[in-house]
N, C-alpha and C positions, 0 to 999 in steps of 0.2 A: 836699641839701635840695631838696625839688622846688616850691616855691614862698615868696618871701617878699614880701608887700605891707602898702605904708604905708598906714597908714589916718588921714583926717582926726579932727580929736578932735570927741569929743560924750559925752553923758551923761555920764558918775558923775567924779569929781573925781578926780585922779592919786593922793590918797591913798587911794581908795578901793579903790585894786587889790589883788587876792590875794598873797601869801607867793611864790605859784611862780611869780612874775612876777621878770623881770632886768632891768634898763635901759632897760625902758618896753614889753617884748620879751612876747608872746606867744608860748611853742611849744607845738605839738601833735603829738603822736605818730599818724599815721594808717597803714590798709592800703588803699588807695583798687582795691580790686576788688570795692565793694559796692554799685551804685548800685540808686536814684539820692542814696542819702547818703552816697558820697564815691566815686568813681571819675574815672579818667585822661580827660581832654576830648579829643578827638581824637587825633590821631598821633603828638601830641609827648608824650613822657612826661614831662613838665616839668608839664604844665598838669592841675592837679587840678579838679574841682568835685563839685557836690552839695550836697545839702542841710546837710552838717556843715562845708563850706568856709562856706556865707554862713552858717551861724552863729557858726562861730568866726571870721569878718570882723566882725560884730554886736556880739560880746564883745569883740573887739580895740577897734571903735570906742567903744564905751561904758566902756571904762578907759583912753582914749586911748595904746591903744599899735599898737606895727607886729604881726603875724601870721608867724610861720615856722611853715609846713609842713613835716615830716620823716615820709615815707615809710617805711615797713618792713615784713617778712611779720609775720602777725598773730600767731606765737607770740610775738614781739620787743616787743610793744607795752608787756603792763604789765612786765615786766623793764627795758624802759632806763623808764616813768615812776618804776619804783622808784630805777632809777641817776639821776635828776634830770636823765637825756638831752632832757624835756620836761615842762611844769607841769601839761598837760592831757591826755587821750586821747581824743578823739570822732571814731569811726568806725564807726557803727552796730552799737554792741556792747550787749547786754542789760542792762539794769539787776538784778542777781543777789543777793540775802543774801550767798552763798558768799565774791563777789569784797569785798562789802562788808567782809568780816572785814580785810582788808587794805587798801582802797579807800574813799573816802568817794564818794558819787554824787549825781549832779542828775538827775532825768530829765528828757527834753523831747520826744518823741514817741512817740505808740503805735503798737502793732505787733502782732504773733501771730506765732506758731511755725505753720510748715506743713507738711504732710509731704508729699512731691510725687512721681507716677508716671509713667509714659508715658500718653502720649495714649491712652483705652482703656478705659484700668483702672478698674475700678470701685472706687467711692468704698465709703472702710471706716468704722465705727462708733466703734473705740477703737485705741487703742496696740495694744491686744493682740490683733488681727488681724495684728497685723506679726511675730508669733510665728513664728520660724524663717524669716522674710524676711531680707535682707540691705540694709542702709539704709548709705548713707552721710554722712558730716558732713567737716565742714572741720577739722582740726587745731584745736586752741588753744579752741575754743569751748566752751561749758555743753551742748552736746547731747549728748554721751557720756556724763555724769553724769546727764542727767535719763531715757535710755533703761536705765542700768543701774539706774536704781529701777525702771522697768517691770520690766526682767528679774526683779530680786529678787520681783516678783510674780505673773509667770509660771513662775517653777522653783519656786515655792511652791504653783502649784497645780501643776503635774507637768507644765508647757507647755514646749515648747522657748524657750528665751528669741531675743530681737532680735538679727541678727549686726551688729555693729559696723564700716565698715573708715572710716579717716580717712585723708583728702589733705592735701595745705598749702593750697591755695588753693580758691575756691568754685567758677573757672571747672571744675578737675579734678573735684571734685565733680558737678556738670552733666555730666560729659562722662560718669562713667561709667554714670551711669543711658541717655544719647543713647545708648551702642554695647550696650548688657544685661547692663552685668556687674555690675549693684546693682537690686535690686525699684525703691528708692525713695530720696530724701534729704532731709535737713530744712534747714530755711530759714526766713527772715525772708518774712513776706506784702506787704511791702512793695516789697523786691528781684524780686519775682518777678510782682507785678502791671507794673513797670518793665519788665522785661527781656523779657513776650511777645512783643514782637515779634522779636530776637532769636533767642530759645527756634522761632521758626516753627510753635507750634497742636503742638508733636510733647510736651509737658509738661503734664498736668496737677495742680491740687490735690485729694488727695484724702482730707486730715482734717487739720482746724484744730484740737489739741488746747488744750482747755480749762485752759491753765497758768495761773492767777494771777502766777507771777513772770515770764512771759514776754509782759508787755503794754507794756512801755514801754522806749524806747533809753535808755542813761545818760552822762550826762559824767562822766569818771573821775578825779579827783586825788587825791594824797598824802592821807593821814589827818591832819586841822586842821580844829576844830571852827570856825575865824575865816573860814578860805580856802573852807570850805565853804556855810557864811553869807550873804560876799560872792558867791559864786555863785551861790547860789542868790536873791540879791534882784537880779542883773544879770539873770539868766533873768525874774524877776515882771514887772521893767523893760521888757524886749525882748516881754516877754505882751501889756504895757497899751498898749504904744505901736503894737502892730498887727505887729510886723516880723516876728514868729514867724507869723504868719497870710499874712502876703504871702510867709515861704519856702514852707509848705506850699502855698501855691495855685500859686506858680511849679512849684512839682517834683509837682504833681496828687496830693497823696498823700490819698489818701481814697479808701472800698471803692467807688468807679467802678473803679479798677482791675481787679477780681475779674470784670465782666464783658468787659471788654477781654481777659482773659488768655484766655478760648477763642477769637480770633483766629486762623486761619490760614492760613501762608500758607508754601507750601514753599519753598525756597533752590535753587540748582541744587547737585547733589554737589562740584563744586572751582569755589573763584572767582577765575580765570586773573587776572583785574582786580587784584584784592585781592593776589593774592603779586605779582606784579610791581610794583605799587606799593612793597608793602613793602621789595621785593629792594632797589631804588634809594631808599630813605625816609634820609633824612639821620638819623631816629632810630634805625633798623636800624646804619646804618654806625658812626654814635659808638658802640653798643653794643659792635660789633664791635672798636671800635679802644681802646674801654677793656677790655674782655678781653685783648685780646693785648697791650698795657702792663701790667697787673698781674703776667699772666704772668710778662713779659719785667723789669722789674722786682723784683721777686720771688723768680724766679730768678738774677739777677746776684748779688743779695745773700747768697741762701742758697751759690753758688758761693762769694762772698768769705769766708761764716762759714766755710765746709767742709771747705777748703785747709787752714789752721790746725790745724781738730782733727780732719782727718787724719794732718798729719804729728804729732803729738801723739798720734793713737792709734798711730803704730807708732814713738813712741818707749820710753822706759825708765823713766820717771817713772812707777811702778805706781798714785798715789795719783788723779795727770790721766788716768790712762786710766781708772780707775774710775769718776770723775766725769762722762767723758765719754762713756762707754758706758751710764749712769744717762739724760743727757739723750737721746742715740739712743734710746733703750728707750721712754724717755714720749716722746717725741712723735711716732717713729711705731707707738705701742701705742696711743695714743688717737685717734679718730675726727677728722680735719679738721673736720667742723663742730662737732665740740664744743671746740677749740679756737678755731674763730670767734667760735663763740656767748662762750664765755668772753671773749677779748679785747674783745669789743664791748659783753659787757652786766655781766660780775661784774668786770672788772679797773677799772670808775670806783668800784665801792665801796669798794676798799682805796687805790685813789689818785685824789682826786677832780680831778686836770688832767685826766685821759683824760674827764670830763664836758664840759669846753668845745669851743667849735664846733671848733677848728680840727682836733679828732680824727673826721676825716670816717670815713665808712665805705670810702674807699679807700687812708686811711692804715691805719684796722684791718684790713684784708683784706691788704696787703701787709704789713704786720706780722704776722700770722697766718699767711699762705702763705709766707713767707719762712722763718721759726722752724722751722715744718712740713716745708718743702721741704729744709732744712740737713741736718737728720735723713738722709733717703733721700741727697743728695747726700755726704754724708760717708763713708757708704759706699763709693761710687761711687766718690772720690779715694783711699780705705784701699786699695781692693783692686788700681788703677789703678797706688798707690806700691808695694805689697806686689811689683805681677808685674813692676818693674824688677828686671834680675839686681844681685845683691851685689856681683858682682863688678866695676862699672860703679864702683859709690861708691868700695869700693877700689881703684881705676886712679888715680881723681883723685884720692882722698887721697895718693896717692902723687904723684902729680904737683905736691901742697902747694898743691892747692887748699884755702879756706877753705870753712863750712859754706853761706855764701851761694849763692859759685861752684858748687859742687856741684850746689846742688838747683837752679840756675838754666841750666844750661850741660849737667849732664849726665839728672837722676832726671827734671824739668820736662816737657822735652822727649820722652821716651819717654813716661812718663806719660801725656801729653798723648792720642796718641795711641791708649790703650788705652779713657783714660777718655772721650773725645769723642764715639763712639757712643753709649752706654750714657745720658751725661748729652742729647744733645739726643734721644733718646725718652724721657727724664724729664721732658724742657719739653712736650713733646708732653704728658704727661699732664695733665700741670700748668693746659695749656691749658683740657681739658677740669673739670680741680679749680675751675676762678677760679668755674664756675656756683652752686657754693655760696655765692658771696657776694651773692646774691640773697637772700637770708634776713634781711640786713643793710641792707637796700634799695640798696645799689651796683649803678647802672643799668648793668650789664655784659649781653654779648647774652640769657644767659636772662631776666632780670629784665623788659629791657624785652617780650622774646617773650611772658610771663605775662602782662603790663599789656594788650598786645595782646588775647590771646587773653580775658582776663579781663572789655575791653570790649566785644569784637563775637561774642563765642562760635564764631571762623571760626577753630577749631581747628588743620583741618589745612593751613590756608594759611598760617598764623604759622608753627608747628612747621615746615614745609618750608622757610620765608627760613629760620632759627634754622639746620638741619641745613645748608643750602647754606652757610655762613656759617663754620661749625665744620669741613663737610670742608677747604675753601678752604682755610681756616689751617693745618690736620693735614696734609693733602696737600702744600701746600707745606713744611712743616717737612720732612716724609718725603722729600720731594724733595732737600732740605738733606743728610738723614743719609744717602743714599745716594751721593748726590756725596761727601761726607767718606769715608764706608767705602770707594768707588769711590778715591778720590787715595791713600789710605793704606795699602791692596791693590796700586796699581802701583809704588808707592813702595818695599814691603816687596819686591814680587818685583825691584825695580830693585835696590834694594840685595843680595837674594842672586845676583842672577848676578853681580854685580860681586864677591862671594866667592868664587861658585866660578868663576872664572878663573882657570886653572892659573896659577902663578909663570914668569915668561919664562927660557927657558933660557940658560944659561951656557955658551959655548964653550969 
């Protein structure tokens, strides 16, 4: 969770508080790569603000409870508020009919949909100028729904319809209009009046469509006509008392922005400053070193499940090997993130302990990569026990060793060696697998690299720590597996001349 603060009590009475409230407890489900209504403060990715931090600090105070912040990519948002992972969602998301079917909402500020070009481009009339242009959105959001109505009214009149491509996040979004591989993208008129300077005068807006439902941000909770109520008189509260007026004037949000946003001012192409900071940033380095425990974690475990139902697959028992060639098959048939996503967001439906805090998202990430990783490593040890010769088991059975002695004294040992390659370039990949749990908000190096790059838009200086950081660790791994290969090659040629040494003659 990347922030939790106590807050003094004030306003509305303890019993006043909403249904999705715990032990006097606030949580919020946020994507803080939106600003300026909710993005990472500075360097540390611990520290959020924006305009949906002091308001959800506002509501905290006026139900006198404390505020937990929980992070996540935006697709993850209303999935864990449905799993009760948190009571509320406010991170500059639209207020929509759509989400409403399933959502109940507050709104509290307004906004517009924008559709935004390069510095240049001339300003267009309607949506359907954008016919057979290539626009990009963010994953997870109402803009792919609301441009395939255009479409369906463009192929109606015999117009090429709007190309579609979707990222995860906004900063990606931004990035691929900067390098020209999208005409244009949509966006909040808010984010983008904020982020000019940023952006450097090289982004323009160049049609504000005229959506009715795309005028106002919404607070999201569970469907409860009561819970919705009291929010919505905690919002009237916070109206009258001025404090919704003093966020907006704090965070400038009013259309001054729109002419701040032709500002500009160019960047130099790499900023030498900015990655060496980063290189040595205490938040680069934890990122770094909770990746390579998840990893290493991870994979210990998936090793311990492995062993077992290896030797279990090349036993005789036809009914466990079935069973256990069924679990090999799904897990690794199915895609590691949708294994993630599962443990993290549908496995608290069916048991609702995996909703409480102590199911962080780096217990579900190694819960997930582990399961996942047993799979592939099972493998690894079948084929490792498979290529010891038979005849090794029958020397010692004959020698009256027991089943213990055996695999420990004679198969283990061999084994070892065939399978020790193979499994540390498994870790190696594995290394690079842990960056899907970003998705999950686990501050592992890509995550925080996103946060980065999400708040200064210095691309390719983040992305370069990130990569120096990933070879580092592979490199060294690699360094690891060749020394192993290397010990185990002198080993294998030491032991055959020591075979073929003729027998000493007999006088």
């Amino acid at each position: 969770m990347l922030g939790l603060f106590t807050l003094s009590p004030s306003g509305a009475r303890a019993t006043d508080q909403p249904g999705f409230m715990h032990d006097d407890t606030l949580t919020i489900c946020v994507n803080p790569t939106l600003p300026p209504m909710i993005f990472v403060a500075g360097a540390d990715a611990s520290t959020t603000s924006g305009v949906d931090i002091d308001l959800a600090q506002a509501l905290a105070r006026y139900w006198h409870a404390r505020l937990v912040v929980t992070p996540m990519d935006f697709v993850g948002l209303f999935p864990s508020l449905a799993a009760q992972r948190c009571g509320m969602v406010i991170s500059g998301i639209i207020k929509l009919p759509e989400r409403e079917k399933n959502f109940d909402a507050v709104s509290y500020f307004d906004t517009a949909l924008a559709i935004v070009a390069r510095a240049g481009t001339t300003a267009i009339s309607s949506m359907a100028d954008l016919s057979g242009k290539t626009v990009a959105i963010q994953t997870g959001t109402s803009y792919a729904v609301r441009i395939e109505r255009e479409n369906e009214r463009l192929i109606a009149a015999g117009r090429p319809p709007i190309i579609i491509q979707q990222y995860p996040t906004e900063d990606q979004v931004v990035q691929q209009l900067l390098i020209g591989r999208v005409f244009a993208f949509a966006s909040q008129d808010v984010e983008l009046y904020y982020r000019q300077k940023q952006l450097h005068g090289k982004v323009n807006i160049i049609l504000t469509p005229d959506y009715p439902e795309y005028r106002h941000f919404g607070i999201y909770i569970r469907q409860n006509a009561a819970d919705r109520e009291k929010l919505a008189t905690a919002m009237a509260a916070l109206q009258a008392d001025g404090t919704i007026t003093a966020i907006k004037k704090k965070w400038a949000i009013s259309d001054n922005g729109k002419t701040a946003f032709t500002q500009n001012a160019q960047p130099p192409a790499f900023r030498w400053d900015t990655f060496f900071a980063a290189l040595r940033s205490g938040t680069f380095i934890k990122g770094a070193c909770i990746t390579l425990s998840i990893a290493m974690l991870s994979h210990l475990v998936a090793i311990l499940i492995a062993i077992p139902m290896a030797i279990a697959l090349n036993g005789s028992n036809s009914i466990t090997r079935q069973i256990l060639r069924i679990y090999v098959s799904v897990f690794r048939g199915a895609p590691t993130l949708l294994q993630l996503l599962f443990i993290w967001n549908a496995l608290p439906q069916f048991l609702p302990i995996f909703r409480e805090e102590w199911f962080t998202p780096f217990l579900a990430t190694w819960l997930a990569l582990s399961i996942n990783e047993s799979a592939y490593q099972v493998e690894i040890n079948r084929a490792a026990l498979s290529a010891v010769d038979k005849g090794q088991e029958h020397a010692a059975d004959a020698l009256g060793m027991n089943r213990r002695q055996v695999y420990f004294h004679v198969i283990f040992p061999q084994a070892l060696r065939i399978a020790l390659p193979p499994t540390i370039n498994e870790f190696i990949n594995l290394i690079k697998t842990t960056s899907l749990a970003s998705v999950i908000s686990l501050q592992e190096l890509l995550a925080v690299t996103q946060v980065q790059v999400a708040r200064t838009f210095e691309f390719t200086e983040y992305y370069a720590v990130a990569l120096v950081y990933y070879l580092a660790m592979v490199f060294f791994f690699l360094f690891i597996q060749k020394r192993v290969e290397r010990r185990f090659s002198w080993a294998d040629r030491q032991m055959a001349s020591a075979n073929d040494t003729p027998p000493p003659q007999i006088d």
